[in-house]
C-alpha positions as CSV (number, residue, x, y, z in Angstrom):
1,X,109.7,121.2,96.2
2,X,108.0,121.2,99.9
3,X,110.3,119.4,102.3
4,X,107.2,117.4,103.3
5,X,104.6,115.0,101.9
6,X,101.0,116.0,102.0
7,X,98.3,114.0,101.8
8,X,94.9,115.9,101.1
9,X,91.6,114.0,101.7
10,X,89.2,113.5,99.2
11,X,86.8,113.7,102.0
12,X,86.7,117.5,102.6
13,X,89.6,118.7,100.8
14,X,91.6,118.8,104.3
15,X,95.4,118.2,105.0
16,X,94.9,114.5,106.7
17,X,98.6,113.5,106.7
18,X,102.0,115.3,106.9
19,X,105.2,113.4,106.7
20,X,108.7,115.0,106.2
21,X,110.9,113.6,102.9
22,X,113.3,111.1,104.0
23,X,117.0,112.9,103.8
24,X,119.5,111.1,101.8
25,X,121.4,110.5,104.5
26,X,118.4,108.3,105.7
27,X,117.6,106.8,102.7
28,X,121.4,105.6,102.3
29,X,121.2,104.4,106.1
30,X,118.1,102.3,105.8
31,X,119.5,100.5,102.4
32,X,122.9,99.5,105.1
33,X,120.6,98.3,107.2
34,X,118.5,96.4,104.9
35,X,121.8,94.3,103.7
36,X,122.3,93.9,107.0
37,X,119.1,92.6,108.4
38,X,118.7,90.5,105.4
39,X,121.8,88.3,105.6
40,X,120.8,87.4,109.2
41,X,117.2,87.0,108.3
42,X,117.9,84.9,105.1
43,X,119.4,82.3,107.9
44,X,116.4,82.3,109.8
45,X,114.5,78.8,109.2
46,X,111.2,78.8,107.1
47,X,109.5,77.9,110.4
48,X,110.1,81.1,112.0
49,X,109.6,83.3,109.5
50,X,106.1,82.0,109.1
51,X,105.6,82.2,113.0
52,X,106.3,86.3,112.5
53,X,104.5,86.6,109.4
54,X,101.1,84.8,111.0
55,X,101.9,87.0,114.3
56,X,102.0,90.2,112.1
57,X,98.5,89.2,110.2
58,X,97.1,89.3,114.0
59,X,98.5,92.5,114.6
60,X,96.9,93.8,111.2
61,X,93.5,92.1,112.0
62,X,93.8,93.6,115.9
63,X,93.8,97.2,114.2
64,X,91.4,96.4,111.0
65,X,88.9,98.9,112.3
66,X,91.2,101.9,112.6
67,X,92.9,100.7,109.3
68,X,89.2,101.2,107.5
69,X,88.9,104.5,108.6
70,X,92.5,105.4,107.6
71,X,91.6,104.4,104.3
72,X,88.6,106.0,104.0
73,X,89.9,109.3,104.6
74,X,93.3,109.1,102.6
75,X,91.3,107.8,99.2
76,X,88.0,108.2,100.3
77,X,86.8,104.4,99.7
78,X,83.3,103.9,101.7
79,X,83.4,103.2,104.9
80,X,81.0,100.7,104.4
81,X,83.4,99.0,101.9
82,X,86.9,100.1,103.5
83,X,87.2,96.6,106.0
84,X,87.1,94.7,103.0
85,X,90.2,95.6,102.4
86,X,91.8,94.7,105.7
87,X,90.1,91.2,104.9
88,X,91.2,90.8,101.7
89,X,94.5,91.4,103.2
90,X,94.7,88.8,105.8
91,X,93.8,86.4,102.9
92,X,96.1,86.7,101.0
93,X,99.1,87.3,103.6
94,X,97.8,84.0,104.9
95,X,97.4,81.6,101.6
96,X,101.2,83.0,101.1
97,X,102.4,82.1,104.4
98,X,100.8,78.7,104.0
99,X,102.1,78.4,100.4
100,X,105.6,79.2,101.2
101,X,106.4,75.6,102.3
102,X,105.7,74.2,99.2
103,X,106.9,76.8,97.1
104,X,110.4,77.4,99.1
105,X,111.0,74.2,98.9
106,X,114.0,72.1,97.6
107,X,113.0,70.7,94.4
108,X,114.4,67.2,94.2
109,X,116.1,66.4,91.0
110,X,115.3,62.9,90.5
111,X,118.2,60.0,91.5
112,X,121.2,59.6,90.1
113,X,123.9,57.0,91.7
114,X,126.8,58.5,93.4
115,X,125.0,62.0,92.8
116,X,122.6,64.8,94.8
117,X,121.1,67.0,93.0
118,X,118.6,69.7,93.6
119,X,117.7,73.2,93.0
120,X,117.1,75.4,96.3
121,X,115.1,79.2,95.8
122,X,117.4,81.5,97.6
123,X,116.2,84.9,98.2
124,X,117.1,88.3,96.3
125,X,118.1,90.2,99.0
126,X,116.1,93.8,98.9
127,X,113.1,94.1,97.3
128,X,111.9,97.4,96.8
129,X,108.0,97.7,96.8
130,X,106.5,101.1,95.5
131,X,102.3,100.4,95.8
132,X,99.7,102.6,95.3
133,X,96.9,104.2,96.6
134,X,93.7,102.6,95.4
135,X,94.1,99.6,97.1
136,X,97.2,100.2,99.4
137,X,96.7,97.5,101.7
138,X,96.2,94.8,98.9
139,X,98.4,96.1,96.9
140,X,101.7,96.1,99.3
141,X,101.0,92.6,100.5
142,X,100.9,91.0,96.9
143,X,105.0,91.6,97.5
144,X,105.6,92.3,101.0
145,X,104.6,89.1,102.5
146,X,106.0,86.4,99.9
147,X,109.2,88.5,100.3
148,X,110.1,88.3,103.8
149,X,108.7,84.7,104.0
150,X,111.7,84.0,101.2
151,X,114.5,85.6,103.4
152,X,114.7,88.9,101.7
153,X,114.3,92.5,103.1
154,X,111.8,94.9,102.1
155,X,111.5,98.9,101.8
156,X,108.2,100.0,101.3
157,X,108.0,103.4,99.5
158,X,103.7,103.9,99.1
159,X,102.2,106.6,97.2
160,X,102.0,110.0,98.8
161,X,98.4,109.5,98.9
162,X,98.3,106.4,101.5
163,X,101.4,106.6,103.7
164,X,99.5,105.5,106.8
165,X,99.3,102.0,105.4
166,X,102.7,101.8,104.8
167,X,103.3,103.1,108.8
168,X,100.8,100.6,109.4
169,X,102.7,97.4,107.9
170,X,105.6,98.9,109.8
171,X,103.5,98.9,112.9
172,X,102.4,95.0,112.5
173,X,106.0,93.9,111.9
174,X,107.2,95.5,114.7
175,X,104.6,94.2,116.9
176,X,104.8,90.1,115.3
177,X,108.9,90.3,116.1
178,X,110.2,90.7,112.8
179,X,114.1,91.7,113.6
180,X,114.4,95.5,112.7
181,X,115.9,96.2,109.4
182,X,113.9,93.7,107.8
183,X,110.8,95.7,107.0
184,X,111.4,99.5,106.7
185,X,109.3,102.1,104.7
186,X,110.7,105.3,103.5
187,X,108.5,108.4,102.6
188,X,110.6,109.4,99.8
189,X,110.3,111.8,96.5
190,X,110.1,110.2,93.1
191,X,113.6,111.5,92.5
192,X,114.9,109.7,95.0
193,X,113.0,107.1,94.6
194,X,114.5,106.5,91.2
195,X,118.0,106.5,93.1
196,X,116.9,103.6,95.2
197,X,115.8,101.7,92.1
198,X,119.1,102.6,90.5
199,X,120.9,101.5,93.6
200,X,123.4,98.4,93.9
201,X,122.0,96.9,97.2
202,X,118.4,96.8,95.7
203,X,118.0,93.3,93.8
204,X,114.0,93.9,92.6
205,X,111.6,96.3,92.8
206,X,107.7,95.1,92.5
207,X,105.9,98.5,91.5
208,X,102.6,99.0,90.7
209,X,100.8,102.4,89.3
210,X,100.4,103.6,85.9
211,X,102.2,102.9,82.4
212,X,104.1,105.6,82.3
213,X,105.3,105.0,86.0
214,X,105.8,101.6,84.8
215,X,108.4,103.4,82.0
216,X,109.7,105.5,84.7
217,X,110.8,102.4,86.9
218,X,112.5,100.6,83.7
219,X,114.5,103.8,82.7
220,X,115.5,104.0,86.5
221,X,116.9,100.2,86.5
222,X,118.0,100.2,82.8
223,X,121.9,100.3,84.0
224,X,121.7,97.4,86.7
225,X,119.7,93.5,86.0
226,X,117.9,93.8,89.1
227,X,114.7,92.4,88.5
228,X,111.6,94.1,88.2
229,X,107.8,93.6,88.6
230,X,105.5,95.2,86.9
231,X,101.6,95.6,87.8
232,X,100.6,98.3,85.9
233,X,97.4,99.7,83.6
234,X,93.8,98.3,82.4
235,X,90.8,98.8,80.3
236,X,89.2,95.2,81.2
237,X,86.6,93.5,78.9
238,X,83.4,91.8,80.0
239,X,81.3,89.3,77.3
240,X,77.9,88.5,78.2
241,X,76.8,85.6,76.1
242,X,73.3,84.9,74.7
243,X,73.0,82.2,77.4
244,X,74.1,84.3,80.4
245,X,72.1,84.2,84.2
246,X,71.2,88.0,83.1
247,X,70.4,89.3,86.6
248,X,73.6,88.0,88.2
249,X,75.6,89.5,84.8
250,X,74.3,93.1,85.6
251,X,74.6,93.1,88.9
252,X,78.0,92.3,89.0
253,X,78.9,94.2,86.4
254,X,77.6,97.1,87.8
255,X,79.5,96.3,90.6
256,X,83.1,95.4,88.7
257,X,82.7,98.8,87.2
258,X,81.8,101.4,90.0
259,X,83.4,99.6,93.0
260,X,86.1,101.6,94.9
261,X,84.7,104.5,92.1
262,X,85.9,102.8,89.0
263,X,89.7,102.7,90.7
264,X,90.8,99.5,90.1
265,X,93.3,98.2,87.6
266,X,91.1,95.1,86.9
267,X,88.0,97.0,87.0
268,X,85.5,97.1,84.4
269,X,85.8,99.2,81.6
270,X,84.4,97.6,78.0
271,X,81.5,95.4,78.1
272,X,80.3,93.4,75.0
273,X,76.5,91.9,75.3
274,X,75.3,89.8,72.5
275,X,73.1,91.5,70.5
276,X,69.7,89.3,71.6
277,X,70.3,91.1,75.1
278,X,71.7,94.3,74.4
279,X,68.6,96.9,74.7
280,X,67.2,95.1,78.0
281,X,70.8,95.0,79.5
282,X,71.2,98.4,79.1
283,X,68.3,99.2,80.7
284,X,69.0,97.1,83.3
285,X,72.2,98.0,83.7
286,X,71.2,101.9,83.5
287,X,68.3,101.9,86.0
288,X,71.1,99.5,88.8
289,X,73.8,102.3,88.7
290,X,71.3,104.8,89.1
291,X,70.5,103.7,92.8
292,X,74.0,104.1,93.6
293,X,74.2,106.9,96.6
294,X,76.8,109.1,95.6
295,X,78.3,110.8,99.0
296,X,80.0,111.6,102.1
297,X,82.3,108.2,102.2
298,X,82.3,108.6,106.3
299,X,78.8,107.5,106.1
300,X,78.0,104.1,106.0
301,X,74.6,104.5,103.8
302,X,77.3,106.0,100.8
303,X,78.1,103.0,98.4
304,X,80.1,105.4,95.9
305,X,82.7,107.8,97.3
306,X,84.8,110.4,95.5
307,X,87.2,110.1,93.5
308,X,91.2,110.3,94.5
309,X,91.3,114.3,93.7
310,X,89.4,116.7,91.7
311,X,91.8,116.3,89.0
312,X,91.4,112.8,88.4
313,X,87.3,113.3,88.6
314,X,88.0,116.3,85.7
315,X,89.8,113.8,83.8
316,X,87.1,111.6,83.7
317,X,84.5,114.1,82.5
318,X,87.1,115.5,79.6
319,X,87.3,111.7,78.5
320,X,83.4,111.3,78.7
321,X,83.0,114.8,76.2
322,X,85.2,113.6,74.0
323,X,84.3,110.2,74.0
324,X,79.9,112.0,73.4
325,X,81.9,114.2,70.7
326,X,82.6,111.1,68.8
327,X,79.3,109.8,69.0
328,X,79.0,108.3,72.0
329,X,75.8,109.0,74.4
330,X,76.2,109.4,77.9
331,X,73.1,107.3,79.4
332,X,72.7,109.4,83.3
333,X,72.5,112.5,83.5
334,X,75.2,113.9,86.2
335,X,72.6,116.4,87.8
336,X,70.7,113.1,89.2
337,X,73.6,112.6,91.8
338,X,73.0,116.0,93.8
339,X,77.3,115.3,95.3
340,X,78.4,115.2,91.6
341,X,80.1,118.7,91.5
342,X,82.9,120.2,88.8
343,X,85.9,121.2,90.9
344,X,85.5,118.7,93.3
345,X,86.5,114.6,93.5
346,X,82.7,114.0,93.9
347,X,81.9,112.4,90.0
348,X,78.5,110.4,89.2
349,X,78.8,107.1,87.6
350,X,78.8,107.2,83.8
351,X,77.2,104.8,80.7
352,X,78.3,105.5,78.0
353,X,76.9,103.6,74.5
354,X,77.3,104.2,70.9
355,X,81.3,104.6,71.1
356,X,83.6,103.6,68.6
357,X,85.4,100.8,69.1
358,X,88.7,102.7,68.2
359,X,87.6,106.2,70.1
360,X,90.3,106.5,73.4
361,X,87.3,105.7,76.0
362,X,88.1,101.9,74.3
363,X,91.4,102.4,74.3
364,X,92.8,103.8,77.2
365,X,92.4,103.2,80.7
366,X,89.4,105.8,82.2
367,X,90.4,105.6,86.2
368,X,86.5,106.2,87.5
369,X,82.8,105.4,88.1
370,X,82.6,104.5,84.2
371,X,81.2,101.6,81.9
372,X,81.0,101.0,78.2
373,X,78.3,99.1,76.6
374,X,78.4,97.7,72.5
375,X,76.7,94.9,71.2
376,X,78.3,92.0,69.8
377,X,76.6,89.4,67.1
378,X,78.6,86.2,67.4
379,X,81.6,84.7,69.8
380,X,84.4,85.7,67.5
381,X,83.4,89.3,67.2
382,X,83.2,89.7,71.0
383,X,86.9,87.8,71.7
384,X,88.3,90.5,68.5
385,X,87.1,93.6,70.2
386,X,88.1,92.1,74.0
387,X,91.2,91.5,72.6
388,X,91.5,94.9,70.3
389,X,93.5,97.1,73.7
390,X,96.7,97.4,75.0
391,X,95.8,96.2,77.9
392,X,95.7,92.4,79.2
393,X,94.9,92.0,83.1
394,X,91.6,90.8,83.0
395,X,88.4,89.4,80.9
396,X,85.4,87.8,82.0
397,X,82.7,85.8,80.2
398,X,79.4,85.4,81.3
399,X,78.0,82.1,80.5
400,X,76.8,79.1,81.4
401,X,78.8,77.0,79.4
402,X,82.0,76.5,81.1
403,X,83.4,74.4,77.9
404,X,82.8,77.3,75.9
405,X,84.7,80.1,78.7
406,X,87.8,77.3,78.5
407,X,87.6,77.7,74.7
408,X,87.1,81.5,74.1
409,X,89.3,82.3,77.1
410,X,92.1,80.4,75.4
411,X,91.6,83.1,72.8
412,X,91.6,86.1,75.2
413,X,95.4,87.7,75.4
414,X,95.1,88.3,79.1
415,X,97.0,87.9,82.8
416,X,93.3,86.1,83.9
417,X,90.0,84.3,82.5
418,X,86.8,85.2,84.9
419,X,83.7,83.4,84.2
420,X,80.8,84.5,86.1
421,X,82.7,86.8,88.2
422,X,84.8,89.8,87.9
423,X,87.4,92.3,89.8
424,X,88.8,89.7,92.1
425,X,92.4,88.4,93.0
426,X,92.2,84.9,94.2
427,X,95.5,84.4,95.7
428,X,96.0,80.7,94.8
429,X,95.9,82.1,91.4
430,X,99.0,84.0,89.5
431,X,98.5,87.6,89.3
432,X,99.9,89.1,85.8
433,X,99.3,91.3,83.1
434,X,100.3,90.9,79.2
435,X,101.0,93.8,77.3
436,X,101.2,97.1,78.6
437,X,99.4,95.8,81.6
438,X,102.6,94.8,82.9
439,X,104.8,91.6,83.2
440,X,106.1,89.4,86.2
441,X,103.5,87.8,88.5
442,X,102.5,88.2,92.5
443,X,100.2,85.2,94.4
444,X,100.1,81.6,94.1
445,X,102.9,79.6,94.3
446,X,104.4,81.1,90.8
447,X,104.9,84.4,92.4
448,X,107.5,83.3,94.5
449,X,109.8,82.3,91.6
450,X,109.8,86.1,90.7
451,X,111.0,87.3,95.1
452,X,114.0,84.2,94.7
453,X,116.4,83.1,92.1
454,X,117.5,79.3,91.5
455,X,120.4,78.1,92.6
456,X,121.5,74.4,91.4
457,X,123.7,72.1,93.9
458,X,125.0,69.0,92.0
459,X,127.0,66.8,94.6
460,X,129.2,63.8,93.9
461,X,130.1,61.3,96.7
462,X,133.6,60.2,95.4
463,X,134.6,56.9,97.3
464,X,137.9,55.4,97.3
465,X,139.1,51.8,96.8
């Protein structure tokens, strides 16, 4: 193996990043001084920690212009579309900071003469957080910042793909006063990656990436009970009802399928239109993604970059044939994007219609600019077929019956019920998956139960005659 980590752009094909492995030697020294740092940080008072943690999201907002264009060129996200990442951030770093009053708090036990009682949320100690690279700002945070705000310390280990974010987190911190050894980021292989899981001083590791990487992380931990969270895979459903606003449905379905290039876990990947507006959806749908501008993601007038690598985009078309070899029909014709090009990460957007509801494009998770459209005839089909992955990160019902979402979204087996709306964390809001989309939670108040552990003090005044 090279003895450094490369990142290639999707851009241009050029090397945009270089970082040397971290040695053992320094992996084993920033796990000491993770212990260390966190047993003096754990002591620090709530307060304070959220003083830091608001300093560090005006650090990150100070640099959000030179973050977009970092992001742009490690994963090739439009530039157009890149600060709404740095945004999306902030948000959520500061609903957690805000929420971590509440949620930290002592919860009372109720009175009891001669007797307090209460349960205090003490913190883990190291969190490990491996994120990756389709979202790598938004993705590290989900973890980062409810950690530290609960007294542990963190090592970030990002995907090879987006280390500059994780510098970049390391660069805030350091600027908002966080004590050293608190926050640390190691550029590390996934060898030794799996050491650090496996490793005593570690007490969770949040990952998120892939099924399979999901696997990798439980086989690495399976000899210790450190916990672990797990944001993984999805092939997310979309039912547009009868009664739908139709224009607002296919616009932002379009846009829950091919933003950020169809690389989102809670993308959309299966839609289900009842059958009264199936043909005019299409169309509608159809002649929308055909206006995308497939380009150069340094330009602002591009709204659909390239994919991560040219592998992933070949992946993509080899799903697409074999999905058209079952039956399927592929609606837009590649050659109408002139950047679409075999060999390279530029891919066109994709419709596909006519698939079988068991063929693998309904099945599995297609990473790209992709949508499937079927008709459905009546509620209960569409909530079988939403339901028939899996996957379970996200649905979303388009309606305008918000009785009937409540209803048929009790029926959806799912981390998250959208109605109206689609590919969106709101941080007041748990974030978890069911099934092989994962299991834990990040966001809201919940997802600091999963960064602490409860611990019960039951105290008895004795008093003597």
């Amino acid at each position: 193996m090279s003895a450094t980590q490369k990142t290639v752009s999707p851009v241009d094909g050029s090397l945009y990043v270089e970082r040397a492995w971290a040695a053992r030697a320094e992996i084993e020294a920033a796990l000491d001084r993770a212990v260390l740092a966190q047993a003096a940080w754990r002591a620090v008072p709530l307060a304070e920690r959220r003083r830091v943690l608001h300093a560090f999201c005006d650090a990150l907002a100070a640099r959000a212009t030179a973050i977009a264009t970092e992001i742009t060129w490690q994963m090739g996200r439009p530039i157009a579309a890149a600060p709404g990442e740095v945004r999306g951030t902030l948000e959520r770093a500061r609903h957690m900071i805000d929420a971590a009053e509440g949620a930290l708090a002592d919860i009372d036990a109720g009175a009891k003469a001669g007797f307090t009682r209460f349960v205090r949320r003490e913190p883990l100690g190291v969190v490990l957080t491996i994120a990756a690279w389709n979202y790598p700002f938004l993705i590290a945070v989900n973890s980062v910042v409810p950690a530290i705000l609960a007294g542990n310390a963190v090592i970030l280990k990002h995907s090879a793909q987006t280390p500059l974010a994780a510098e970049r987190f390391a660069e805030c911190f350091a600027a908002a006063g966080l004590p050293p050894g608190v926050f640390q980021v190691l550029h590390v292989t996934h060898a030794d990656t799996e050491r650090v899981i496996a490793d005593a001083r570690v007490g969770f590791v949040a990952f998120t990436g892939s099924v399979g990487g999901g696997h990798a992380v439980q086989r690495a931990a399976v000899h210790r009970f450190a916990g672990t969270g797990l944001e993984l895979g999805g092939n997310d459903p979309a039912y547009v009802r009868a009664d739908a606003d139709f224009d607002h449905a296919v616009e932002n379905l379009v846009d829950g399928a091919y933003f950020n290039s169809g690389q989102s876990c809670c993308g959309i990947g299966r839609i289900y239109v009842h059958d009264s507006l199936y043909p005019r959806f299409v169309d509608a749908f159809v002649a929308l993604t055909e206006r995308y501008r497939l380009g150069n993601p340094t330009d602002p007038a591009t709204n659909l970059g390239p994919l991560v690598r040219a592998k992933a985009a070949d992946e993509v078309r080899t799903a697409v044939a074999a999905a058209v070899a079952l039956g399927a029909r592929a609606l837009i014709e590649e050659r109408r994007f002139a950047a679409s090009e075999r060999g390279t990460p530029y891919l066109a957007p994709q419709v596909l219609v006519d698939a079988r509801q068991d063929a693998p494009i309904m099945q599995e998770e297609t990473f790209g600019p992709l949508a499937v459209i079927a008709p459905v005839r009546t509620d209960d089909e569409a909530i079988a077929r939403m339901n028939d992955s899996r996957y379970g990160l996200t649905a979303s019902l388009w309606t305008a019956d918000e009785a009937t979402a409540l209803a048929l979204g009790d029926r959806l087996a799912t981390g998250t019920v959208f109605m109206n709306r689609c590919d969106y964390l709101d941080p007041a809001l748990a974030w978890v998956g069911v099934k092989d989309s994962g299991r834990g939670c990040t966001l809201s108040v919940i997802g600091f139960e999963h960064l602490t552990r409860p611990k019960s003090f039951h105290l008895r005044t004795v008093t003597r005659s």
